[in-house]
N, CA, C and O of each residue as an XYZ file, in Angstrom:
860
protein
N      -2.228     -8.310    -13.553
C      -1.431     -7.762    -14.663
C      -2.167     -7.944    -15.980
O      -2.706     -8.946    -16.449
N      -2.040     -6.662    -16.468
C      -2.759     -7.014    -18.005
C      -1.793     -6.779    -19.251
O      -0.615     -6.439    -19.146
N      -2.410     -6.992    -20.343
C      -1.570     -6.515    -21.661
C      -0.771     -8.096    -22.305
O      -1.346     -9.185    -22.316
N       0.665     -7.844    -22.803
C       0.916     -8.383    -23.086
C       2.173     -8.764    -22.163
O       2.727     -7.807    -21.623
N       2.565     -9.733    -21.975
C       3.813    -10.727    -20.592
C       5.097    -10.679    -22.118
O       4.892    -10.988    -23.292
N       5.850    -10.376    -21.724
C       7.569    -10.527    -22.515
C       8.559    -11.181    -21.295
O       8.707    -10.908    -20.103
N       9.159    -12.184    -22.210
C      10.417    -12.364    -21.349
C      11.578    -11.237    -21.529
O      11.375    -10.109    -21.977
N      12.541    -11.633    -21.197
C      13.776    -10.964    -20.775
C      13.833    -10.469    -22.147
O      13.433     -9.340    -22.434
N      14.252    -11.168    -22.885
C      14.740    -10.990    -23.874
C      14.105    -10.705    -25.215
O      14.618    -10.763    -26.332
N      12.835    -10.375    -24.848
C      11.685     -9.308    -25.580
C      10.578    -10.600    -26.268
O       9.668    -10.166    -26.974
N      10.652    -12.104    -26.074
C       9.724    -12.570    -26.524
C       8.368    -12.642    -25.617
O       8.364    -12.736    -24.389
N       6.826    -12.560    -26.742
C       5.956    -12.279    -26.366
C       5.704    -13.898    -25.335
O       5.736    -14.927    -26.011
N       5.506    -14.045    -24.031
C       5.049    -15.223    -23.371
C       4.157    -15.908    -23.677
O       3.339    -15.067    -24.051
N       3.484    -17.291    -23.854
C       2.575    -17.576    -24.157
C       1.779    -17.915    -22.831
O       2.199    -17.470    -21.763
N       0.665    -18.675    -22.878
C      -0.490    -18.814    -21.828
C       0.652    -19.432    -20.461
O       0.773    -18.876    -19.370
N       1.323    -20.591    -20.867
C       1.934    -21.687    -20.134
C       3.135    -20.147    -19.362
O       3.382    -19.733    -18.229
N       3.417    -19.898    -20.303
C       4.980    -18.584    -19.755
C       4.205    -17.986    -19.040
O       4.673    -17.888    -17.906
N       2.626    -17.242    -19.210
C       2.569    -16.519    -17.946
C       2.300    -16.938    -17.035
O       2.291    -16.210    -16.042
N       1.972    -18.230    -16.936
C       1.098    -18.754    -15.971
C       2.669    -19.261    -14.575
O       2.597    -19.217    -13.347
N       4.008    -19.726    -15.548
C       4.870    -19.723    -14.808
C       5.560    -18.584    -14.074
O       6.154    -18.747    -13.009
N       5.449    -17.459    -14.687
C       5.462    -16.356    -14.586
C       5.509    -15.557    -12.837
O       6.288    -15.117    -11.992
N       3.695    -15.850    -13.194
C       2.811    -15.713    -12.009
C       3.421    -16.300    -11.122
O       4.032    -15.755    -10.203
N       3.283    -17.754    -11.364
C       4.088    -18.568    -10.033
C       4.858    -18.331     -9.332
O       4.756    -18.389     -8.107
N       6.096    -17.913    -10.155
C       6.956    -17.390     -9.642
C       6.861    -16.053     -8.727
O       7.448    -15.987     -7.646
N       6.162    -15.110     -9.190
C       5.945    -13.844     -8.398
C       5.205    -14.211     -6.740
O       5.415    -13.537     -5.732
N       4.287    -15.490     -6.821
C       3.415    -15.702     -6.160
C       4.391    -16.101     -4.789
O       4.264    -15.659     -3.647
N       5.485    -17.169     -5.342
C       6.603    -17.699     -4.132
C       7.655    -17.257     -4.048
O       8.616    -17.914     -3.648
N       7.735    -15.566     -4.544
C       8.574    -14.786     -3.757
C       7.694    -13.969     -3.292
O       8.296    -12.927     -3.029
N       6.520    -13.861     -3.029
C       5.879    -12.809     -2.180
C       5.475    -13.530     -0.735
O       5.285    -12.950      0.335
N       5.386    -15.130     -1.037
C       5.760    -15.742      0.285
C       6.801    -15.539      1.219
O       6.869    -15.155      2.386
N       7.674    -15.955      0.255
C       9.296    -15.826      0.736
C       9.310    -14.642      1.811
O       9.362    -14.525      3.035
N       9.254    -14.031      0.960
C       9.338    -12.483      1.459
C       8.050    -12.129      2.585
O       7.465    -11.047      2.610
N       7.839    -12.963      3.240
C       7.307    -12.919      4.257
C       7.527    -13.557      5.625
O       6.905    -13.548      6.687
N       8.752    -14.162      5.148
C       9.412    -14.697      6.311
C      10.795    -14.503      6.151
O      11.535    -14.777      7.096
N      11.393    -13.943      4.782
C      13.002    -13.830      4.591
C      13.121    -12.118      4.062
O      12.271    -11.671      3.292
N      14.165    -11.330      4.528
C      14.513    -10.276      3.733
C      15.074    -10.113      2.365
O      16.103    -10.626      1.927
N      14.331     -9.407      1.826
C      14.187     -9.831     -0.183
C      15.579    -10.135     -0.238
O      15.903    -11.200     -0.763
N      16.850     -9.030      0.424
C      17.987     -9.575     -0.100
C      18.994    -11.088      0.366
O      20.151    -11.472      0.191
N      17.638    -11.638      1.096
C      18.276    -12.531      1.515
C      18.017    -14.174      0.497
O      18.459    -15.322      0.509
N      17.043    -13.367     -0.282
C      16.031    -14.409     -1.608
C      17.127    -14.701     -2.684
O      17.607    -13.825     -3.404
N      17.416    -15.804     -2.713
C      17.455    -16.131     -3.763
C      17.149    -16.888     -5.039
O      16.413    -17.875     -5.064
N      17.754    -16.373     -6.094
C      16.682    -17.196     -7.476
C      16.413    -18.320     -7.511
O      15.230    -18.601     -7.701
N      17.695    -19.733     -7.291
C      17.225    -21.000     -6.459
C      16.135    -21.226     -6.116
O      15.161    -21.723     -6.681
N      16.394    -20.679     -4.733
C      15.600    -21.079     -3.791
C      13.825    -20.756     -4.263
O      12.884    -21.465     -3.905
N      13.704    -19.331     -5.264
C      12.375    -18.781     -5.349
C      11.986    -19.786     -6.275
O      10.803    -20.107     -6.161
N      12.762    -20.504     -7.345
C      12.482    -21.011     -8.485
C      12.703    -22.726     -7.858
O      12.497    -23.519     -8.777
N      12.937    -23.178     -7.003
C      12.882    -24.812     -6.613
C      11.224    -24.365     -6.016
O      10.177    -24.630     -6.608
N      11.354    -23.605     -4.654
C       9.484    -23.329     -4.510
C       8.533    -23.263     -5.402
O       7.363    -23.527     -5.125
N       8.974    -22.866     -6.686
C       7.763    -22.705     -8.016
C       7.992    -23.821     -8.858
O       7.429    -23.890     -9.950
N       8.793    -24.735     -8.442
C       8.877    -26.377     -8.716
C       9.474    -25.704    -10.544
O       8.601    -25.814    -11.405
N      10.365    -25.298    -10.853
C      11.012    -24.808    -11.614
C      12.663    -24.876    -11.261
O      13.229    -25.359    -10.280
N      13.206    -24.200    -12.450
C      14.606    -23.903    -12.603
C      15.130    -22.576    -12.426
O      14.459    -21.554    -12.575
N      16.126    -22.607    -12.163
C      17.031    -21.006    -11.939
C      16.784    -20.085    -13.447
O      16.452    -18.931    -13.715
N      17.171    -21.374    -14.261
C      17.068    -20.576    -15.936
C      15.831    -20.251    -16.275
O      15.628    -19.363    -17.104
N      14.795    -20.954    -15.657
C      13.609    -20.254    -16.282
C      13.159    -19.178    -15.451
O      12.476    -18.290    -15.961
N      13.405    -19.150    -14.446
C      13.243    -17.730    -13.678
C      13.961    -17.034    -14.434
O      13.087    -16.733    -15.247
N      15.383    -16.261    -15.014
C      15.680    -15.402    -15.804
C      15.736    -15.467    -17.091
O      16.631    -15.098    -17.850
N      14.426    -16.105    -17.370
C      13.821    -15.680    -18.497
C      12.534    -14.822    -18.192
O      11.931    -14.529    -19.225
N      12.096    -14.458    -17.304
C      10.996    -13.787    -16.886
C      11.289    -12.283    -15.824
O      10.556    -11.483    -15.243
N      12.654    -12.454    -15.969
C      13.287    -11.953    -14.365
C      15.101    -11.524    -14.532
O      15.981    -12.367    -14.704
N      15.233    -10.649    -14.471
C      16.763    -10.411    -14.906
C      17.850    -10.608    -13.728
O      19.058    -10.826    -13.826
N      16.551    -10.375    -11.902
C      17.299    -11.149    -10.839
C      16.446    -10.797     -9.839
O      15.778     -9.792    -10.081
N      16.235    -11.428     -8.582
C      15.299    -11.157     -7.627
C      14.808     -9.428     -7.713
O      13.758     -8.913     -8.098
N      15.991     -8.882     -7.209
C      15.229     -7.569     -7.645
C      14.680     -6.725     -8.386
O      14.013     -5.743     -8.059
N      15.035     -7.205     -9.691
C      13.751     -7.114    -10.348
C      12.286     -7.985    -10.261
O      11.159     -7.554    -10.503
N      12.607     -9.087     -9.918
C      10.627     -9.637     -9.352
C      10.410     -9.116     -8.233
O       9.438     -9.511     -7.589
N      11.152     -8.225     -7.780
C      10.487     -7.675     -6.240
C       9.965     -6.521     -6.770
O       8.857     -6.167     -6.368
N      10.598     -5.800     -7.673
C      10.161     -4.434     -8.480
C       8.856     -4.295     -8.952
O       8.113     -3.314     -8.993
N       8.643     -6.014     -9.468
C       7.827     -6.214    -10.674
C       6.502     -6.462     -9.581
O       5.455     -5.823     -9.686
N       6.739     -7.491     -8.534
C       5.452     -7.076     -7.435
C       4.939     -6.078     -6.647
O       3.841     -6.108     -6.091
N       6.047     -4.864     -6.591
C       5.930     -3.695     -6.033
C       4.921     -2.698     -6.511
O       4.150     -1.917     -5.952
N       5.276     -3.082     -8.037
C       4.702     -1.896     -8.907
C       3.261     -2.147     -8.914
O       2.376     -1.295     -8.827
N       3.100     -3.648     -9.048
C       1.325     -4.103     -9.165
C       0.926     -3.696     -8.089
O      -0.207     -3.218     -8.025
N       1.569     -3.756     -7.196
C       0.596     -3.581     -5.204
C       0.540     -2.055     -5.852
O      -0.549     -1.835     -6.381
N       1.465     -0.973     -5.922
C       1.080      0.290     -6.500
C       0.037      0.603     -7.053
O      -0.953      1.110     -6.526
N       0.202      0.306     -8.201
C      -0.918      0.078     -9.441
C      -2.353     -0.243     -8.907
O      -3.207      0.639     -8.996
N      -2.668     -1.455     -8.357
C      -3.656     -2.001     -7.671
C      -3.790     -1.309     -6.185
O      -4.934     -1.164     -5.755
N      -3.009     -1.001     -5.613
C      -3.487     -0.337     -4.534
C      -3.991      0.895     -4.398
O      -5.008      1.175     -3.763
N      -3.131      1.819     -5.125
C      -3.529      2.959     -5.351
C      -5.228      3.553     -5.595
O      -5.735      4.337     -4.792
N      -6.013      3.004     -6.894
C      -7.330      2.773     -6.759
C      -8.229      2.191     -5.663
O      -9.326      2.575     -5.257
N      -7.433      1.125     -5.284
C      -8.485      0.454     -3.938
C      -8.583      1.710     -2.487
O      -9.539      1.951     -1.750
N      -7.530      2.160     -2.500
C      -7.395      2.776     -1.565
C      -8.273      4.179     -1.762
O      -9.164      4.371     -0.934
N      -8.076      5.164     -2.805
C      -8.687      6.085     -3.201
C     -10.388      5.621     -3.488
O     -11.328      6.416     -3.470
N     -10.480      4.237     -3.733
C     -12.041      4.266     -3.663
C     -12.814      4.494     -2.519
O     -14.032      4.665     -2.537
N     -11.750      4.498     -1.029
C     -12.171      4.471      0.335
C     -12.673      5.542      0.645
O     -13.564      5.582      1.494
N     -12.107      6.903     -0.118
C     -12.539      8.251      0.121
C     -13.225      8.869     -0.800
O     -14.305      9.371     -0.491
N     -12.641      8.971     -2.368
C     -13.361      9.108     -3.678
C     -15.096      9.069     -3.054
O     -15.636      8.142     -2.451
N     -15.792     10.648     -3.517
C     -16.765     10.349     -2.993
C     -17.967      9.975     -2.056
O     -19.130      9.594     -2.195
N     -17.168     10.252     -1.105
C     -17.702      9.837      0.389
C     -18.081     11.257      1.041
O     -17.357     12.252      1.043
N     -19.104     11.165      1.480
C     -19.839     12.165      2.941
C     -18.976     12.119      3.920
O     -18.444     11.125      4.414
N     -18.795     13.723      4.306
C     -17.911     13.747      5.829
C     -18.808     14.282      6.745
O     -18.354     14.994      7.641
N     -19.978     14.071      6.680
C     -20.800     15.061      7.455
C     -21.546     13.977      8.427
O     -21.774     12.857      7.968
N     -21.903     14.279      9.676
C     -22.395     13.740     10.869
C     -22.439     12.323     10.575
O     -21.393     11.718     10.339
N     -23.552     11.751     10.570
C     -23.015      9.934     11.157
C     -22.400      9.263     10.104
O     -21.831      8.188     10.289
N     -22.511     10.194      8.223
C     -21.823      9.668      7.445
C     -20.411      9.807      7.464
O     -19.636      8.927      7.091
N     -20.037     11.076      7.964
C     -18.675     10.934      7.962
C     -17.607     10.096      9.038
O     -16.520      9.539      8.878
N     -18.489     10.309     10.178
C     -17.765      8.774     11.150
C     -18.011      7.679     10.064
O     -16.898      7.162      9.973
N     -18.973      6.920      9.040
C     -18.512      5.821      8.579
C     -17.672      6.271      7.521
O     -17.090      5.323      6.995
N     -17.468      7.099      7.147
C     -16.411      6.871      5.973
C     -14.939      7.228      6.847
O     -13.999      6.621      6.334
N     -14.635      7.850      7.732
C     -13.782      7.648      8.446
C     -12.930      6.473      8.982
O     -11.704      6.363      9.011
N     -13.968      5.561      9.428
C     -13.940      4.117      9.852
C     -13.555      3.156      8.603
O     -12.572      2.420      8.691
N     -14.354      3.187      7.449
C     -14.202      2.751      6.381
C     -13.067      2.750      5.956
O     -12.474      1.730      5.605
N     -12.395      4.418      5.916
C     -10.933      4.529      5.489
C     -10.064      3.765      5.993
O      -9.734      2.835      5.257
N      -9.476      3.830      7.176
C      -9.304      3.192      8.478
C      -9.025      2.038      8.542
O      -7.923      1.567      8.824
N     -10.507      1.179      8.150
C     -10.646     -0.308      7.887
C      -9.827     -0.530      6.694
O      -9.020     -1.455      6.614
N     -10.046      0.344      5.749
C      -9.650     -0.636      4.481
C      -8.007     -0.107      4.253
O      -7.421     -0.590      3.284
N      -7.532      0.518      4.812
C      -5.834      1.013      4.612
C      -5.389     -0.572      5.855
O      -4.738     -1.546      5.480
N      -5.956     -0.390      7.267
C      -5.575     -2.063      8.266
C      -5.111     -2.924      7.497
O      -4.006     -3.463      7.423
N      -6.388     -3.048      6.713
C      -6.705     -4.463      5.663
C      -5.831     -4.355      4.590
O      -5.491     -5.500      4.293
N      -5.432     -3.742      4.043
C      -4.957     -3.863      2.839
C      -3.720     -3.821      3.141
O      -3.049     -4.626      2.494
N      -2.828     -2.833      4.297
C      -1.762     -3.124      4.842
C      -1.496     -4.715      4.949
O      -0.670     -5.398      4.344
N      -2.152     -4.967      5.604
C      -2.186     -6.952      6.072
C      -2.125     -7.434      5.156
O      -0.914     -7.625      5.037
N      -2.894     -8.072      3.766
C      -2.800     -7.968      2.689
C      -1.658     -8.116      2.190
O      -1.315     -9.194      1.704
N      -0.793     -6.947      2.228
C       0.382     -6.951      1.174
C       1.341     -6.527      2.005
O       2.223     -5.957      1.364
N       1.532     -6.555      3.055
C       2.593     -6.507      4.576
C       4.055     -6.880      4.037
O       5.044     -6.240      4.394
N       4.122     -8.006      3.116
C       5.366     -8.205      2.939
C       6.206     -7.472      1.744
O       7.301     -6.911      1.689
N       5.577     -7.639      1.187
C       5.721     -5.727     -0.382
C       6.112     -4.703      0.016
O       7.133     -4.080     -0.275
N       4.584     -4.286      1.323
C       5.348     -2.883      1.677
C       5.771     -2.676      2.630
O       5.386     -1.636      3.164
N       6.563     -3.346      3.209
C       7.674     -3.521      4.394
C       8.895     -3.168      3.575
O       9.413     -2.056      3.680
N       9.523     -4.425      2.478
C      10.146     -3.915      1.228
C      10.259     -2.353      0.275
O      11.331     -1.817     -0.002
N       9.203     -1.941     -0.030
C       8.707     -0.432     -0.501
C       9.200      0.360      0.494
O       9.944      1.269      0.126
N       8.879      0.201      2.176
C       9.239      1.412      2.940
C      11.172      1.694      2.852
O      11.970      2.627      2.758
N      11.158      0.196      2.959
C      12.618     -0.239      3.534
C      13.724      0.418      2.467
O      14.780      0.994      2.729
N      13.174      0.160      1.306
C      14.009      0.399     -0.192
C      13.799      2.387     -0.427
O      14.445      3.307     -0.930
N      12.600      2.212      0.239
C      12.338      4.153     -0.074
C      13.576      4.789      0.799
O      14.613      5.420      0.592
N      12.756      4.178      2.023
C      14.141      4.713      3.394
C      15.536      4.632      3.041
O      16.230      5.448      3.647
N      16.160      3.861      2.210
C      17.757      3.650      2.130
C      17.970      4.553      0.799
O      19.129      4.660      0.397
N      16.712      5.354     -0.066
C      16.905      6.257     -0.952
C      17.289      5.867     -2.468
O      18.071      6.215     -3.351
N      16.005      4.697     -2.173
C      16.083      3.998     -3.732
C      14.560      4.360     -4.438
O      13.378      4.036     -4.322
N      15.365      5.192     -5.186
C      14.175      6.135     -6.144
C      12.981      5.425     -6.533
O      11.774      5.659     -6.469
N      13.866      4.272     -7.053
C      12.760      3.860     -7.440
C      11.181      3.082     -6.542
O      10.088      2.856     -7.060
N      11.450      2.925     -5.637
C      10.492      2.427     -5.091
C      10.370      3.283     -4.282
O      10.224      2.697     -3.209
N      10.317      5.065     -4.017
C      10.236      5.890     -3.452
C       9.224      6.037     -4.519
O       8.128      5.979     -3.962
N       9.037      6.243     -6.137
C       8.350      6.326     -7.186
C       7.263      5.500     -7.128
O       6.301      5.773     -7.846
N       7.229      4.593     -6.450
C       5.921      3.231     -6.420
C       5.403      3.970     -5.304
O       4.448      4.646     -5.685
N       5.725      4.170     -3.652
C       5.219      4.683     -2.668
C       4.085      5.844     -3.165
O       2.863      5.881     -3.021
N       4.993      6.729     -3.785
C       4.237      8.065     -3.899
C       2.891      7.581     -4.972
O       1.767      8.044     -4.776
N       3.212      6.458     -6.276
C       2.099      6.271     -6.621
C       0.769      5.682     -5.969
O      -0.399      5.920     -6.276
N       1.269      4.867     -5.007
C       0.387      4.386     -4.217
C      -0.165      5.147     -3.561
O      -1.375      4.941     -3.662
N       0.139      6.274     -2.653
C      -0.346      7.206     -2.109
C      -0.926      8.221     -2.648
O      -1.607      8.925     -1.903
N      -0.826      8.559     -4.003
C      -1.389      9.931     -4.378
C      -2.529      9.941     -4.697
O      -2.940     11.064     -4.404
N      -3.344      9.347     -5.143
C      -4.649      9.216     -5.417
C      -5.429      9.287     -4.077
O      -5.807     10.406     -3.729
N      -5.664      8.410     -3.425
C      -5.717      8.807     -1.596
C      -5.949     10.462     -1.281
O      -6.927     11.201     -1.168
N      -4.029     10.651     -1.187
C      -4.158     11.723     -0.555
C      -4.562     13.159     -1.209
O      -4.714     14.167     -0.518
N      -4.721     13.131     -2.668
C      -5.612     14.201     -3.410
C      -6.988     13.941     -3.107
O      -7.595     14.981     -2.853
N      -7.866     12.631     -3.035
C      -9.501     12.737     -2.959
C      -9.649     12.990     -1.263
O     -10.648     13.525     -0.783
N      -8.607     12.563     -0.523
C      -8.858     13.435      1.566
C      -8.607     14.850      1.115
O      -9.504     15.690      1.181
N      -7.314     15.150      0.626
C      -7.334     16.431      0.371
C      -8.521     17.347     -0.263
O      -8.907     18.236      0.496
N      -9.184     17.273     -1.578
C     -10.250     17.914     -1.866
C     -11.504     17.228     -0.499
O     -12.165     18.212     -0.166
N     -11.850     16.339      0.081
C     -12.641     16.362      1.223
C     -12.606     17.322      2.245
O     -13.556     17.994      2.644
N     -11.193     17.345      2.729
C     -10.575     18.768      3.742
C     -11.382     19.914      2.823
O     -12.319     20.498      3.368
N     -11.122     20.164      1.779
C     -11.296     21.069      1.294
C     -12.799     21.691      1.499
O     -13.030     22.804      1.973
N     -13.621     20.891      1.116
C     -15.200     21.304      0.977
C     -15.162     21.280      2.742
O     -16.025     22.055      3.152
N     -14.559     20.746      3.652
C     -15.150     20.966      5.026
C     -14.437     22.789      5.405
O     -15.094     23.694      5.921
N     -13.053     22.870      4.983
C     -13.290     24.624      4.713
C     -14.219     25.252      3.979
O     -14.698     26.258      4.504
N     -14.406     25.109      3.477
C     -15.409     25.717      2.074
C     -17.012     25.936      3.335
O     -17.809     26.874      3.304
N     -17.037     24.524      4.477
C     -18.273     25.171      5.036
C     -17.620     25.531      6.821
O     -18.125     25.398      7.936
N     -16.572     25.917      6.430
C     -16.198     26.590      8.176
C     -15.885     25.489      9.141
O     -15.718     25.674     10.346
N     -15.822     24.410      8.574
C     -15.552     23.417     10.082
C     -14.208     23.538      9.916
O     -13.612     23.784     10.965
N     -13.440     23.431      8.797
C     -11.555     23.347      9.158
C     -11.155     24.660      9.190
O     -12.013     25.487      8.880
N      -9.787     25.154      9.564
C      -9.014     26.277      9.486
C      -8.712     26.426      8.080
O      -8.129     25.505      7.508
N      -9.001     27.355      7.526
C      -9.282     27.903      6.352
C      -7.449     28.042      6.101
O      -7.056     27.846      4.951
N      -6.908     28.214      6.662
C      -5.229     28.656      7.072
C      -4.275     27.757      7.048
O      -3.071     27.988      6.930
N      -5.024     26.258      7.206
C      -4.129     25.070      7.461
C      -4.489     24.787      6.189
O      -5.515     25.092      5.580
N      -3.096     23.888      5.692
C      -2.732     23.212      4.153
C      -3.635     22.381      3.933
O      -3.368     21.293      4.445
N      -5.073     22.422      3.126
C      -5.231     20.903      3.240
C      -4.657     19.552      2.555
O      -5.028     18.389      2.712
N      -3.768     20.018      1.854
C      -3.054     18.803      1.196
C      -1.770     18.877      2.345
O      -0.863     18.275      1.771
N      -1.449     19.153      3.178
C      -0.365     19.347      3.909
C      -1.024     18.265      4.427
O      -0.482     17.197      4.142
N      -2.450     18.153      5.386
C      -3.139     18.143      6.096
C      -3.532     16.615      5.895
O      -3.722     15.758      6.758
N      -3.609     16.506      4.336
C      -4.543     14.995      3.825
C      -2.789     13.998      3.985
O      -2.720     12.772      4.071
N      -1.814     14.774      3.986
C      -1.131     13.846      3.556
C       0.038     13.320      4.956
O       0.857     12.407      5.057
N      -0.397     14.378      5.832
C      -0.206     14.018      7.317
C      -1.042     12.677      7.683
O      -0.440     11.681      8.085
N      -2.383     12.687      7.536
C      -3.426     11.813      8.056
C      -3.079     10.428      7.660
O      -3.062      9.463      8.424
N      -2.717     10.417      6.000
C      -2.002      9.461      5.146
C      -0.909      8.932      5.778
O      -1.170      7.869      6.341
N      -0.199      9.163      5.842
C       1.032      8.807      6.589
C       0.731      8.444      8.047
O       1.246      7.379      8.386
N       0.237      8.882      8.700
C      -0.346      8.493     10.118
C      -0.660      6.990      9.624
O       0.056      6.085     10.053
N      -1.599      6.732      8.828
C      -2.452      5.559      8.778
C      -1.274      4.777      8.199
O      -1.087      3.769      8.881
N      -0.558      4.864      7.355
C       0.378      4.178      6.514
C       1.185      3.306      8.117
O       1.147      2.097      8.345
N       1.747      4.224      8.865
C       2.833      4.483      9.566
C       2.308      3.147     10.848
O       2.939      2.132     11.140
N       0.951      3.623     11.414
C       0.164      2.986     11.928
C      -0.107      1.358     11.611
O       0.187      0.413     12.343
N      -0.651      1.327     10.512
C      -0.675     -0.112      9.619
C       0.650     -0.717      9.616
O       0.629     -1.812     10.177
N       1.697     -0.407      9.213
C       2.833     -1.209      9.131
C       2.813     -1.894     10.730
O       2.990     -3.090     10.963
N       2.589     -0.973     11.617
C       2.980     -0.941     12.986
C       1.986     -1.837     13.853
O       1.955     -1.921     15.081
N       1.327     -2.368     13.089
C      -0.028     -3.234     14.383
C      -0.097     -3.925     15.217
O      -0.918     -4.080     16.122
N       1.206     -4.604     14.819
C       1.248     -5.745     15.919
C       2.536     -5.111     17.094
O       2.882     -5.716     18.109
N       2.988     -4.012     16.716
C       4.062     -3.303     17.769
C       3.517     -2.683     18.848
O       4.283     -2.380     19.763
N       2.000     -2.350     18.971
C       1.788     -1.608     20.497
C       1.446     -2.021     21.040
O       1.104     -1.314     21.988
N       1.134     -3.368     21.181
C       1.566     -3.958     22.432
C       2.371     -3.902     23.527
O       2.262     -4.147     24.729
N       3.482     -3.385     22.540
C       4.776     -3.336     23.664
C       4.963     -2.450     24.233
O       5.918     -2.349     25.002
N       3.978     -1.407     23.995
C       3.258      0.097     24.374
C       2.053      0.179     25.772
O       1.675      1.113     26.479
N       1.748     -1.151     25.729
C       0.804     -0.887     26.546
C      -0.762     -0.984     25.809
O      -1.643     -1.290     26.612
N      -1.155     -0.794     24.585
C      -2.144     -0.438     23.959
C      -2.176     -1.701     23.725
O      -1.308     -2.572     23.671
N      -4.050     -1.675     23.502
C      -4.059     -2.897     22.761
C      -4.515     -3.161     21.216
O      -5.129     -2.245     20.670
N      -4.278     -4.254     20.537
C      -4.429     -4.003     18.845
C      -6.199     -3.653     18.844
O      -6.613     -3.508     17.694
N      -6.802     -3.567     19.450
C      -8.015     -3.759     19.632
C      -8.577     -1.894     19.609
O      -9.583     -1.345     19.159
N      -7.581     -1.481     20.194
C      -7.543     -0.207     20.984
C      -7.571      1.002     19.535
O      -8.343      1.911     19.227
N      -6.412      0.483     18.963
C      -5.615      0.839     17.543
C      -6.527      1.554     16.788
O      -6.272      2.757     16.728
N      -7.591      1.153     16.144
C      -8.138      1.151     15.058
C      -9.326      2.217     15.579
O      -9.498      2.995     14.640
N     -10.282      2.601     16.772
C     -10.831      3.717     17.343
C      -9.989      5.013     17.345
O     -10.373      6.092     16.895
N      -9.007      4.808     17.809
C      -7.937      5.967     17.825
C      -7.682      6.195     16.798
O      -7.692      7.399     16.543
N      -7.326      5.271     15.671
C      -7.120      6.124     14.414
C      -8.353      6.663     13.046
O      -8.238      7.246     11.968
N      -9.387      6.134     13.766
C     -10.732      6.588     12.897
C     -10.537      8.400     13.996
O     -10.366      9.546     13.578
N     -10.666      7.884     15.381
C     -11.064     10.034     15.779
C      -9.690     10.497     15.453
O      -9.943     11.319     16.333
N      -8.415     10.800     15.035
C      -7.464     11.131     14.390
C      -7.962     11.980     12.972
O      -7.824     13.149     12.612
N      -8.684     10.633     12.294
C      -8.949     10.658     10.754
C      -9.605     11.775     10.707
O      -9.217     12.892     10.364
N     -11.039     11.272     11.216
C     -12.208     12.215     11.579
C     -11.620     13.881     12.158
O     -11.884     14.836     11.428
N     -11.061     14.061     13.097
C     -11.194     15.258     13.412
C     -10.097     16.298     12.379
O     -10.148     17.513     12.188
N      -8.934     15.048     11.730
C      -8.031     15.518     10.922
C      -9.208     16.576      9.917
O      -9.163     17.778      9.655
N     -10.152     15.559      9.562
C     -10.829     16.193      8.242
C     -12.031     16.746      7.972
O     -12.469     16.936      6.837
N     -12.648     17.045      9.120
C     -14.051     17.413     10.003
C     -13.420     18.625     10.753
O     -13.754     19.800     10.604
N     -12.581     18.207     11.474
C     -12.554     19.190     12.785
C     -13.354     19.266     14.050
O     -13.648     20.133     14.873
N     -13.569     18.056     13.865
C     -14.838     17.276     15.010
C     -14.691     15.851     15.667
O     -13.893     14.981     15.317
N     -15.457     15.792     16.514
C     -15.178     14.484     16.792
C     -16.385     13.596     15.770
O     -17.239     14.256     15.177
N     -16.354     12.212     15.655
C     -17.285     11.327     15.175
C     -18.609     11.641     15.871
O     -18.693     11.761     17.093
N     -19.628     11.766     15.036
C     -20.956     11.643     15.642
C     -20.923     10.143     15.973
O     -21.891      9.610     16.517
């Protein structure tokens, strides 16, 4: 987080305020990895940050807003990390299997990463809470515009269907991987193994945006 930190009640924080701040955000993103956000409470987040209830809403108007307030940074911050995976990258013969893989790798990883955020983000989008339907899409759009112009130049030289959407197309693949990542440790119960996972969804990627298999 950059800029300037305000409490509730519009004063500017000093070094010590943000630093409690932080803390606090830090042991509800724990929490929230073993409890459902609405099951968090300010207590409990603020005895873990070896603090008080009152000084948590001075930083915090009530859990759901510090769940908001970590949502938006994974957004913010994810959004770029993720778009740097494609931004720029070769889709053509052995480069485009690694940037395929690359993609792939770094959506796994970054899923894992922040697993407990966007479990929250899906959960809050799904029940048709705008607002973190508004964080999702930021997180995703950068992504799925730099696959999308990639699709694009692979029409431009005849390998894709000139006919198919490629933003339809980039944002199918997106969601695959999103959908996938949340899901890693579930196919097991499928039969597949987590091992298995991550090949299958690089030739997915790849042929999504090639129209080929991986060299």
């Amino acid at each position: 987080m950059t800029g300037q930190v305000r409490t509730v009640d519009g004063r500017v924080a000093g070094r010590r305020g943000q630093a409690t701040r932080l803390k606090l955000l830090d042991c509800l993103s724990d929490m929230l990895s073993s409890s459902p956000y609405r099951d968090v409470k300010v207590i409990d987040v603020a005895r873990k940050a070896g603090t008080s209830p009152a000084t948590f809403y001075q930083y915090f108007p009530d859990v759901e807003g510090a769940v908001l307030e970590l949502a938006d940074t994974t957004a913010k911050e994810g959004g770029g990390e993720l778009d740097a995976l494609v931004a720029g990258r070769s889709w053509t013969g052995k480069a485009g299997a690694r940037s395929a893989e690359d993609l792939v790798d770094g959506f796994l990883a970054f899923w894992r990463r922040h697993d407990a955020i966007l479990r929250v983000i899906d959960l809050a989008a799904a029940e048709g809470d705008k607002r973190f339907t508004r964080l999702r899409t930021k997180l995703l759009t950068s992504v799925v515009g730099s696959l999308t112009e990639a699709i694009k130049e692979q029409q431009a030289k005849g390998r894709v269907d000139k006919n198919v959407s490629a933003a339809a197309l980039a944002g199918t693949l997106v969601t695959t991987m999103t959908g996938v990542a949340g899901h890693q440790k579930g196919f097991s119960s499928w039969g597949a193994k987590q091992a298995d996972v991550k090949p299958a969804l690089v030739l997915l990627t790849h042929l999504g945006v090639t129209g080929r298999k991986p060299a």
